[in-house]
C-alpha positions in Angstrom: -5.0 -3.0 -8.7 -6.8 -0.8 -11.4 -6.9 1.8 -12.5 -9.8 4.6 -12.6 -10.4 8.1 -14.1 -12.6 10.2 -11.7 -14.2 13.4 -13.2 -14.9 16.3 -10.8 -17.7 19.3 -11.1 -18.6 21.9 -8.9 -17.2 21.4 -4.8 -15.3 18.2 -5.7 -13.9 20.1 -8.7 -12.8 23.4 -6.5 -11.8 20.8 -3.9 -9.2 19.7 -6.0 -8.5 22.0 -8.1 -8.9 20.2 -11.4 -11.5 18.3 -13.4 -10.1 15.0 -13.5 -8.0 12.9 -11.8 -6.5 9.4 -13.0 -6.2 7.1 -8.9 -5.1 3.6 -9.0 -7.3 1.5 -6.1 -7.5 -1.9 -5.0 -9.8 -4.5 -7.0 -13.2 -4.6 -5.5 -13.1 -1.1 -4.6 -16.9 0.5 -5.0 -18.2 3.9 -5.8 -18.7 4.9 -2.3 -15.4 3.4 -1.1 -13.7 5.7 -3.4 -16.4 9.1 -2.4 -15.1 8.1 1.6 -11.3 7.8 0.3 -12.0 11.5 -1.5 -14.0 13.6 1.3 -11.6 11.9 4.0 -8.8 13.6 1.7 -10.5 16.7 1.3 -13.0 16.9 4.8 -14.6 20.2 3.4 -16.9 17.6 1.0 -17.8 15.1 3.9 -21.0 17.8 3.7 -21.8 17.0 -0.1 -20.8 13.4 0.3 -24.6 12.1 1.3 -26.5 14.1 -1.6 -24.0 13.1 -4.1 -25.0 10.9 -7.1 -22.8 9.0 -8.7 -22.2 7.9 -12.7 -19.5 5.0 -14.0 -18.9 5.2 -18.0 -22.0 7.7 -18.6 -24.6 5.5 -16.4 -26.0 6.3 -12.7 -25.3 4.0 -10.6 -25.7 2.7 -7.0 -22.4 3.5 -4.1 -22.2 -0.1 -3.9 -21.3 -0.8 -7.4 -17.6 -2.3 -7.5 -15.4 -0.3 -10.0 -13.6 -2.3 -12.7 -10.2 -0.8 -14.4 -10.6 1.7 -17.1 -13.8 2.8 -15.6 -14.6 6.4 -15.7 -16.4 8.2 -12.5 -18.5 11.0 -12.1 -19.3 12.2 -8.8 -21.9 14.5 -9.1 -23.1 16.8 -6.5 -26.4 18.6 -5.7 -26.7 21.8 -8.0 -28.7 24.9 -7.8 -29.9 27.5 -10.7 -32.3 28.6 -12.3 
């Protein structure tokens, strides 16, 4: 097992009601793995899930990269402003 800190903005952070959350997950767990495990939690993101980009330990990344422990994850989902 290891052990992960995800970080939250905007729908994933109203979606759980915090900014960070600390999840323990099996080794070889990826990126996506983990954005499936969160939006089949919390089925109001399964519409952000596909536009989302994802970060581990201030890099972008690809879904398919395999998380290692300590890592820290950023899902980060499509924004608007101006």
């Amino acid at each position: 097992m290891i052990s992960i800190t995800l970080k939250l903005f905007a729908a994933y952070q109203d979606a759980l009601g915090r900014p960070d959350v600390t999840m323990t997950l099996p080794e070889g767990t990826t990126v996506n793995q983990l954005c499936d495990r969160i939006c089949t939690q919390y089925p109001d993101l399964k519409q952000w899930q596909d536009l989302t980009r994802f970060g581990v330990n201030l890099r972008f990344v690809d879904a398919n990269t395999p998380l290692n422990d300590g890592d820290e994850v950023v899902f980060i989902p499509p924004v608007s402003g101006g």
